[in-house]
N, C-alpha and C positions, 0 to 999 in steps of 0.2 A: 171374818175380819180381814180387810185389805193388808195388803203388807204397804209398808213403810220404808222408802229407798235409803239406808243409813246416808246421813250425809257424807260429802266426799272426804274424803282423806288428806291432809296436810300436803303430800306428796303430790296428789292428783290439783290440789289445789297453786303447791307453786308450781308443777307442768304445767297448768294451765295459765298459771300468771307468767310464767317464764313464756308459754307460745303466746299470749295477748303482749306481753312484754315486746315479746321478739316482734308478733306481727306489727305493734304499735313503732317498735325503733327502725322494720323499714319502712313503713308508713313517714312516720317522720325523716328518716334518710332520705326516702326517695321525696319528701315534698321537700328537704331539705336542699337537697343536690339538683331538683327539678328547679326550686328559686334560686338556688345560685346560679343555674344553667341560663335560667331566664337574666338576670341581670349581667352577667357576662355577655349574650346577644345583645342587651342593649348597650351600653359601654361602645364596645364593639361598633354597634349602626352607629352612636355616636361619636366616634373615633374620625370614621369613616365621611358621613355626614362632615362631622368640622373641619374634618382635611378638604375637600370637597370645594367649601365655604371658602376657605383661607386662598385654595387653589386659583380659585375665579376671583376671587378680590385682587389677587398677583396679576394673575391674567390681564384685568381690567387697567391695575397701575400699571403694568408694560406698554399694554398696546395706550393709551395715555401717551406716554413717556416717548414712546417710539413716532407717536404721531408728529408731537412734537418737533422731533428731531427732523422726520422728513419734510415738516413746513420749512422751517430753517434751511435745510437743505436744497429744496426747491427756491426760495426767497432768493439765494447767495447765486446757484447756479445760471452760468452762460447757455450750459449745454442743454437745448430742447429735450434732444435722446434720454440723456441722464436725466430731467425734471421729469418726462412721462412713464420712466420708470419709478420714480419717488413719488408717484401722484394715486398709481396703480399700488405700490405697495402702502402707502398712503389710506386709500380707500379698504385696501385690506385689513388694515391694522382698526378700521373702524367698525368692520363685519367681525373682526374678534373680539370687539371689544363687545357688543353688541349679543354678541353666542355667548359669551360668559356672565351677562349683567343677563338674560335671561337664565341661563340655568341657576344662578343665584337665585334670584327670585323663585323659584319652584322650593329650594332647599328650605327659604325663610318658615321656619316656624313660629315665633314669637313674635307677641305685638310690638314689643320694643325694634324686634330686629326689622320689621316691617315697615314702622317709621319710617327705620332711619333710610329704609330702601327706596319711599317713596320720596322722602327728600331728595335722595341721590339720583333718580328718576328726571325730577324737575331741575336739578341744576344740569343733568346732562341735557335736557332739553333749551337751556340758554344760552349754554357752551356750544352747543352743536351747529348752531346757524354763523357764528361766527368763523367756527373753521373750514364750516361747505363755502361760506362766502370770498374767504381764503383761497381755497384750494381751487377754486372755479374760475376764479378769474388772476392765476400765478402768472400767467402772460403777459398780460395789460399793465396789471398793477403795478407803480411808483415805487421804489424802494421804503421810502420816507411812511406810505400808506403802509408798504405792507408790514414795518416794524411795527409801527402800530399797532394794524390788527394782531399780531403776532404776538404783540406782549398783550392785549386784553386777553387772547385763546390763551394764552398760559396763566394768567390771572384767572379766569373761569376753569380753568382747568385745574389747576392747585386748588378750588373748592371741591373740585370733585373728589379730589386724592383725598381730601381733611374730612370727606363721609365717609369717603372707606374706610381710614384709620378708625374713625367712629366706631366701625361696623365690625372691625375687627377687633378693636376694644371689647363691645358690648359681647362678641360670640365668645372671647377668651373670657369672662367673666361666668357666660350662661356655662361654658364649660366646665369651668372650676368646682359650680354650685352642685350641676349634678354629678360630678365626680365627690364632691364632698359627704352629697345624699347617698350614694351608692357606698361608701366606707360606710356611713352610719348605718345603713343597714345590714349591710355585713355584718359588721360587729353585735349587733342585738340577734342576728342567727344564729350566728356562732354561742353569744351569752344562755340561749334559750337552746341549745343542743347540749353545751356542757350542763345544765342545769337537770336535764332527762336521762342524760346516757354520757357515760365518759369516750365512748367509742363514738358516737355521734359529734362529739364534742373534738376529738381528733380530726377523725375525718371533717367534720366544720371547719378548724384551724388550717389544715393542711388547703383546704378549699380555697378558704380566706387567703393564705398567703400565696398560693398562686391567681385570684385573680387581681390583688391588691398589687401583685409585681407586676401582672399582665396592665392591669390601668396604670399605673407608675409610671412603664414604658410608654406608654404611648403616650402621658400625659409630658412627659419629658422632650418628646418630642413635638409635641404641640407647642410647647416653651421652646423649644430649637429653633422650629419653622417661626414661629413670631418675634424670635429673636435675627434670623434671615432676612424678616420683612421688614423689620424696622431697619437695618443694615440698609437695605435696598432703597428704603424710605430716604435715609439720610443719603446715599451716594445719589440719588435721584436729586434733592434739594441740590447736594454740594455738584453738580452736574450745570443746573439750573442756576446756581448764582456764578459759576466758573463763565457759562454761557452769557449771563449779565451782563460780566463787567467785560466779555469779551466783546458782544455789541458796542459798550460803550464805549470802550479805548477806539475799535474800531469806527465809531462814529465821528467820533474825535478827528481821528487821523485821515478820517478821506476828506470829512468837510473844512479841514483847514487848508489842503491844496485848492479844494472844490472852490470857498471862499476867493483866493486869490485868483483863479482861471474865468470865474467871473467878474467878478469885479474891475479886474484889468481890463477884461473884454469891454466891460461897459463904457472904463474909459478910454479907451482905442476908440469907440465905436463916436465919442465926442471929436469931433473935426479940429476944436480949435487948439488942439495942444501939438506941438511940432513934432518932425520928424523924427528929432534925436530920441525925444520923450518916447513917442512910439514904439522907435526899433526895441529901448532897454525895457517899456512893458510885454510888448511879443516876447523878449527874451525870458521876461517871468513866467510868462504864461506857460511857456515849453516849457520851462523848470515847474513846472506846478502839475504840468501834465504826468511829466516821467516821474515823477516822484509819487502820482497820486495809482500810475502805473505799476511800479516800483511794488507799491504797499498790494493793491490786488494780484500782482504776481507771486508773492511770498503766500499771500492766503492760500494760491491754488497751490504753488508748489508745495507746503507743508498738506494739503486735503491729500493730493496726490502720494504724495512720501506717506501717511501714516493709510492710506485704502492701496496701498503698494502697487498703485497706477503709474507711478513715476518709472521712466527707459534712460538710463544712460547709453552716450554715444562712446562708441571706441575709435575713434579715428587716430590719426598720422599729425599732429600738429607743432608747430616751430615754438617750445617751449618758450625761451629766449626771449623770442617777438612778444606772444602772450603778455611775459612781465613787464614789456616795453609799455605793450597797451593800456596796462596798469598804471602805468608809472602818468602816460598822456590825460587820463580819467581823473587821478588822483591829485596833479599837482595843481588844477588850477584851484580845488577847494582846499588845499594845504596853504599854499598862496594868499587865500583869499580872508584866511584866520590868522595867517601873520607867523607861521611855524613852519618847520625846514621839516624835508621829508629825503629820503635818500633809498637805494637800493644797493645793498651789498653782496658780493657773490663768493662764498667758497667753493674756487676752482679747483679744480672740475667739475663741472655741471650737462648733465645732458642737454642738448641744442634741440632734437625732438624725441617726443615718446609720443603713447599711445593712448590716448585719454579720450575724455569731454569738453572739449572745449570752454564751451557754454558756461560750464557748470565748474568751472574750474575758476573762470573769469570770475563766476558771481559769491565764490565762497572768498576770495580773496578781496571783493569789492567790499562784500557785506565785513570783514576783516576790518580794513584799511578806514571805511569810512565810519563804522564804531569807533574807532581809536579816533580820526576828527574831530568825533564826536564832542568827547569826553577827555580832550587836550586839549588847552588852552593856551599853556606858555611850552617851549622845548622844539621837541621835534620826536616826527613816527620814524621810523626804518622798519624796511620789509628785507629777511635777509636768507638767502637761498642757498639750502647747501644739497649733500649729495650725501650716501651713505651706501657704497658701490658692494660693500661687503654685504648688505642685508636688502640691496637692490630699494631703498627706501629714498623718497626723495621730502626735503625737511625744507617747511616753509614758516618765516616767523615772524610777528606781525608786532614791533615792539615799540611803546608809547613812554610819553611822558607825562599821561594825563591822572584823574584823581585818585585812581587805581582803584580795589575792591578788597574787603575783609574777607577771610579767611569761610565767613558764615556766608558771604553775596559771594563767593566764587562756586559754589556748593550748590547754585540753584540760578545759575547765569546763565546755562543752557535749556533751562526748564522755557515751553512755548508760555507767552504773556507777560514773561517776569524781567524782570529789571531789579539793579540793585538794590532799591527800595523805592516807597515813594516818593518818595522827594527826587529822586533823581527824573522818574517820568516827569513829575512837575516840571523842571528843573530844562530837561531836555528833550522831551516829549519822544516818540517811536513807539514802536506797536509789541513790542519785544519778542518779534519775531524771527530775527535778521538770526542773531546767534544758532536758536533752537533748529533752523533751517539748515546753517552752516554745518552743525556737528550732522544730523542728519545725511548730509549730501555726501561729506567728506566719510561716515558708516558706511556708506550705502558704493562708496570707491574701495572698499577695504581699506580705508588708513582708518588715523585716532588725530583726536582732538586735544591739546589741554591749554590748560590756563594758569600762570604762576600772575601774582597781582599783591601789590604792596599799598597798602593804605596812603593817598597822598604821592605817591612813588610813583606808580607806573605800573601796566600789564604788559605781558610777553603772553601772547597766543603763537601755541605752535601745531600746525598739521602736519601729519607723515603722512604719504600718500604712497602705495606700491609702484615702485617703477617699470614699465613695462619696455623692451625696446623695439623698438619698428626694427623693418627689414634689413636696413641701411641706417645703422644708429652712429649719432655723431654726437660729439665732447666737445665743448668748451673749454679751453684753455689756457685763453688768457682774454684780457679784460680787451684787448685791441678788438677781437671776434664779436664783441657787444654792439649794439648803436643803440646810441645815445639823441638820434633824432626822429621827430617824428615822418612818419610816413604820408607822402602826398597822395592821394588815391586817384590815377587818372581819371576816374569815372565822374569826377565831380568838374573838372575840366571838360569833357566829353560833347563836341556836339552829333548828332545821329538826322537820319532823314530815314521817314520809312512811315505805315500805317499799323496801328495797334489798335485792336477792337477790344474794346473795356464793356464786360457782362455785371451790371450791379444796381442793384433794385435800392440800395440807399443814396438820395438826392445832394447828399453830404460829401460822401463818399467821392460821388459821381466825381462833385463840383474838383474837391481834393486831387483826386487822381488824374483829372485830365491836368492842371495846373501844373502836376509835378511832372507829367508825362511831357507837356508841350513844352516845358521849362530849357528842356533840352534838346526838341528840335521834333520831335516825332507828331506828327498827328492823328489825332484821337475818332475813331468812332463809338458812341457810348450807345448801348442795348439798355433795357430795365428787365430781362427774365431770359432763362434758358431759351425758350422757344424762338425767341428773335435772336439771341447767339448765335442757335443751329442756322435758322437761316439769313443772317447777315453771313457768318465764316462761306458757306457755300456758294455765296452768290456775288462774294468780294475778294480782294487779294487781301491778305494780311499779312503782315510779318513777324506779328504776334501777340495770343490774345490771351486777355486776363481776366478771368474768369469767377465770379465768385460764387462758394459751393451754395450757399440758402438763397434761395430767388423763387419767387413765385412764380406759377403756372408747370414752369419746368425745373427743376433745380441743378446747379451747376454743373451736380455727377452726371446726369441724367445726359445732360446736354452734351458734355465730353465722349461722352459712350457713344450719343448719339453720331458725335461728327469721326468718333474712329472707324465707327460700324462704315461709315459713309466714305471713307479714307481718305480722310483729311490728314492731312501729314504734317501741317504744320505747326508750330509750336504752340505748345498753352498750358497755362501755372496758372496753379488754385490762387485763390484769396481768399483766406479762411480765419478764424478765429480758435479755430480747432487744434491745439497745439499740441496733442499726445501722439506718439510712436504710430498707434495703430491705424489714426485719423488722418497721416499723412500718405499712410500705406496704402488709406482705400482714396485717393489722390492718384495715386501714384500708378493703381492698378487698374484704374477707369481708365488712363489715358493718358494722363498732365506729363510733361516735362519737366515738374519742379513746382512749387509753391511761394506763396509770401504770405506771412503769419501777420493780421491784424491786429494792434495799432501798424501799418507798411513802415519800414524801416527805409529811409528813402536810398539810403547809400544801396540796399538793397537790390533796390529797385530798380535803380541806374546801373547796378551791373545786370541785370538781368537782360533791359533795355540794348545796351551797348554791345551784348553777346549776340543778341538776334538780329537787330537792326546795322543796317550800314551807318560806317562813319564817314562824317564829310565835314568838311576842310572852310571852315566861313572863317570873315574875316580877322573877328573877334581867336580863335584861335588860333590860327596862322600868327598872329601878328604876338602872340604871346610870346615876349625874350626873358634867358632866364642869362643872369650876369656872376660872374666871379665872385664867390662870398669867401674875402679875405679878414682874417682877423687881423691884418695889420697893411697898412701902404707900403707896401714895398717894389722896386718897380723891377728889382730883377725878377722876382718872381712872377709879376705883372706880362714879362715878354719869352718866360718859359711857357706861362699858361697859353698866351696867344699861338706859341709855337706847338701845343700840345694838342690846342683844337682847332690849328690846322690838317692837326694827322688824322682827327677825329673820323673824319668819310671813309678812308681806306682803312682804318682800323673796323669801322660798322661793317663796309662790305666784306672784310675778311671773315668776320663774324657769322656773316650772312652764308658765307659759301659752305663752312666748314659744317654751320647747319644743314644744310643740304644735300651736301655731303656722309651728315652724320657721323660725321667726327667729333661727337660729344667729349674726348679727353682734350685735341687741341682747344676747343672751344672755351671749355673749362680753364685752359691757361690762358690764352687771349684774357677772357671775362676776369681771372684773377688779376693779372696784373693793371688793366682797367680798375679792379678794386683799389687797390694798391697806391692809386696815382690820383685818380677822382678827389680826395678830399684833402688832398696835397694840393693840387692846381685850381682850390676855390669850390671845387661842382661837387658835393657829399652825397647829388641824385647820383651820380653816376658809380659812386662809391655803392649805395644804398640799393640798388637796381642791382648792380652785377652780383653782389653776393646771394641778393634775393636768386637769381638765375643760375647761378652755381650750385645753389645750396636745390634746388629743382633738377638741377645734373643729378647730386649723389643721389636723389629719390627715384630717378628715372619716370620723371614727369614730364611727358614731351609735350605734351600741352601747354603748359604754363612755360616751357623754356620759350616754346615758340613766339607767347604772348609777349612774356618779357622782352625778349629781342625786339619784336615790334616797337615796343614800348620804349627802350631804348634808343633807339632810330630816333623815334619824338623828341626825345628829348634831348640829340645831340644837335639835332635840326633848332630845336631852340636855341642852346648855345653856341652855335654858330651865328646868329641873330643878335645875340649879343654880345660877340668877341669882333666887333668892330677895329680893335688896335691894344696894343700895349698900355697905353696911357689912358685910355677911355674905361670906366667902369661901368 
């Protein structure tokens, strides 16, 4: 009889349920810990993946966004240089945009997401030809065209931005969903682990809550980042409608001079309205011109201030004079509104310092002719002090016009804005002048501010650090002012001589020779560098003007080419090119100096008169200047005659002592000539010698020289008209 295996034993039976037990709970741990491992890698891809997504959809609204910018940018700019840089980086920004809509496209997984890709595909395809048609032809193209196409690329283009939002909606939603799926299944692992094993059931939990913190985190930051982009979205719009209404102000304000410089033109151009009629529409027209100038100079100068392209000058200038020249700019449109304007000085005042000129002029214009503005009945005062203790020099711009709340003084320097709008209605400006002003006057080391009473009146005050020149001099009482304007010999001036004019514009041409012959010189006119070089070499010239962009050869070209050749004689750019560095490469080819396009004529006539000879025609010769008495009186009438009889021997003592180089007696001569000149009727002669004194303390021997000359002329006049006692 076979034996019989008693069955197992209780003991043998739970070892063996305990070791299937055990092997079953890491069976189950490990398919446990194996599927959370596995949904953790995906999470994870998909983390990764939607960063990716979000990445290139940024990517794509930048480079967008930037193209934009560089259209505009190119549209506005003068400068070739500067446009074929924005044209290049331009075309770049469309190869990135282009790298990122493809690597998009790879990531798309989902038919939804796919749509909406192909959609976006086809509107880039719409949008695209509009802005290669843009960018191809920025040269040619009309201002008026190119706004145009510029607002339909941005209207095609804002569809493109409203797929991607799309696109980044629908990825934030796919996200969500399987982030949602991925908790629920957690959770039914972890329920079906506690449900076998309490230990399986921990370790599940503990699983669970590190990968639930690990998605949390990241999922936290997918909410960050789209919270980023929306941020980005809105500063993009709010960019985009700042940009709007900046075109449109600006459209406003060019084509309202634009309007009148034609239309005058047209009726000039009608024969039958008379002379007088004529001269006072030429007169608008120039006013329409500067003003339309005026506005595109403020454009650059703020482009230039906030791209930190803008150079201040540090020069030596006659403070004093500056506020004079203010005062000659200022009064005929204070005048002309029917309000008193005045300048007042807390003595002591420095006479020169060390500044910018330029730029000093135009913070105190854009100042003075705001308060115009914006005053209607009173009067402005400009009022200058001194503040020797903190070396600060205090300039104050003070109105009687609507003045500003408390809330419009708070955002009166902001670029665009104005009090509100009614006031633009009201008074129109680009409201640029201020945000410019506080700029320039930052950008000097001083401060700007503003006190302004509703109804009342505003007080603008600038502090500007006082710097002093070598030979610094004070003001100290109000006699040391003038109070008249300055005659500029150069506009009296006649010249004999030939000047060779390089300039490839027909306009130009016609303009410059007009202004050149105006005054005695005659003109040979070139259309390109190539015929410059060889006209300068194969003629005499006394000097030539040059201007830098000209076809075949251009202007640098041509300079280099006549120094290489040693051409010694003189010649200044004509450029449009107004920055520090643009004058440099002028300066360093060869030129003797420049003149900045729109030509400043007064400019230009001294430029003329320093190279060329002067002679003597009849029309100046014959110029008498007579006794200017405020009162008939005839004793004074026969001291003055007896005063410019002394006049010759007082000029040649003048004369020697320069010669000499006796600059202290000359200095006392020339003062007491001050002294006496606006006493005996003559305030040139007043007006002259201090000018020539005040070139002693500088030890400017050049302009003493000139002066002296200058003075010669003009006593030589009034002897011409000092006929007798009794004769005025």
């Amino acid at each position: 009889m076979s034996q019989v295996n008693p069955p197992p034993s209780n003991q043998s039976l739970l070892k063996y349920g305990f070791l299937v037990i055990l092997i079953l709970m890491f069976l189950l741990g490990g398919i446990g810990i194996y599927q959370t491992f596995e949904v953790t890698l995906k999470l994870d891809h998909l983390v990764k993946v939607t960063n990716a997504k979000l990445q290139y959809a940024h990517d794509m609204r930048d480079a967008i966004r930037q193209r934009q910018i560089l259209m505009y940018q190119m549209l506005i700019s003068d400068d070739p240089f500067s446009r074929d840089d924005q044209l290049t980086a331009f075309y770049q920004k469309a190869t990135d945009y282009r790298i990122a809509r493809d690597k998009l496209s790879v990531l798309l997984s989902d038919e939804s997401e796919k749509a909406i890709n192909q959609r976006l595909m086809v509107q880039t395809r719409i949008a695209q030809p509009i802005n290669q048609e843009l960018a191809e032809n920025i040269d040619e193209i009309d201002l008026k065209k190119g706004y145009a196409l510029l607002t339909l690329a941005t209207e095609e283009q804002f569809k493109v931005m409203a797929i991607l939002d799309e696109l980044v909606i629908s990825q934030k939603a796919y996200a969500e969903n399987i982030s949602i799926q991925a908790n629920k299944n957690n959770k039914n692992l972890v329920l079906g682990m506690l449900a076998l094993f309490a230990v399986l059931v921990i370790i599940a939990v503990y699983i669970s809550i590190t990968v639930t913190r690990y998605v949390t985190r990241n999922h936290q930051e997918l909410i960050l980042k789209n919270e980023l982009l929306e941020e980005a979205r809105d500063a993009a719009l709010s960019a985009t409608r700042a940009k709007s209404a900046f075109l449109a102000t600006m459209s406003h304000e060019i084509r309202t001079p634009l309007t009148g410089v034609i239309g005058f033109a047209e009726v000039i151009y009608d024969s039958s309205i008379n002379s007088e009629k004529r001269a006072e529409l030429t007169s608008l027209i120039i006013k329409s011109g500067r003003h339309l100038l005026g506005i595109i100079n403020d454009i650059l100068d703020l482009s230039k201030i906030e791209s930190n392209k803008i150079e201040l000058e540090r020069i030596e200038l006659d403070f004093v004079k500056l506020i004079q020249e203010i005062r000659f700019l200022i009064e005929p449109q204070v005048t002309e509104k029917g309000i008193a304007f005045s300048i007042e000085y807390s003595l002591p005042v420095p006479k020169n310092i060390i500044g910018d000129p330029l730029r000093i002029k135009q913070i105190l214009i854009n100042l003075c002719s705001n308060a115009i503005k914006f005053t209607d009945i009173g009067k402005i005062s400009l009022l200058i002090s001194y503040d020797s203790d903190h070396h600060l020099l205090f300039i104050d711009v003070v109105d009687t016009g609507i003045g500003m709340t408390k809330e419009q003084t708070e955002k009166v320097f902001e670029a665009f804005q104005q009090a509100d709008s009614s006031t633009t209605r009201k008074y129109g400006g680009t409201g640029l002048g201020l945000s410019l002003t506080k700029q320039l006057v930052e950008l000097m080391g001083g401060s700007i501010k503003v006190e302004s009473v509703s109804g009342v009146g505003s007080r603008f005050r600038i502090g500007i650090p006082y710097t002093a020149p070598e030979t610094p001099l004070l003001v100290q009482n109000q006699l040391q002012i003038k109070h008249k304007k300055e005659v500029s010999r150069h506009n009296l001036s006649r010249v004999s001589g030939l000047v060779l004019l390089a300039e490839d514009n027909s306009t130009n041409q016609e303009l410059l020779t007009l202004l050149i012959e105006n005054i005695g010189a005659n003109v040979d006119v070139v259309e390109n560098g190539k015929q410059a070089v060889e006209q300068a070499l194969s003629g005499t010239y006394d000097l030539i003007l040059m201007d830098m962009q000209m076809p075949v050869m251009s202007g640098l070209e041509a300079v280099q080419e006549l120094r290489l050749s040693e051409y010694m004689g003189p010649i200044y750019a004509l450029t449009a090119n107004v920055l520090k560095r643009d004058m440099e490469k002028c300066l360093n080819a060869g030129c003797d100096g420049f003149l900045t396009k729109p030509v400043d004529r007064e400019h230009l006539n001294q430029v003329i008169c320093k190279h060329l000879k002067m002679k003597d025609d009849n029309n100046f010769n014959n110029e008498i200047i007579h006794a200017d008495f405020q009162n008939d009186n005839s004793s004074i009438r026969r001291i003055s005659h007896k005063f410019v009889q002394k006049l010759p021997s007082t000029m040649n003592n003048c004369k020697d002592l320069l010669l000499k180089n006796e600059l202290d007696q000359l200095a006392s001569e020339l003062h007491k000539l001050k002294g006496l000149g606006s006493v005996m009727g003559y305030p040139q002669i007043t007006e002259l010698s201090e000018d020539i004194e005040f070139e002693i303390a500088k030890k400017n021997f050049e302009r003493v020289h000139n002066g002296i000359n200058d003075l010669d002329i003009i006593i030589k006049k009034i002897q011409k008209g000092n006929t007798g006692p009794e004769i005025h």
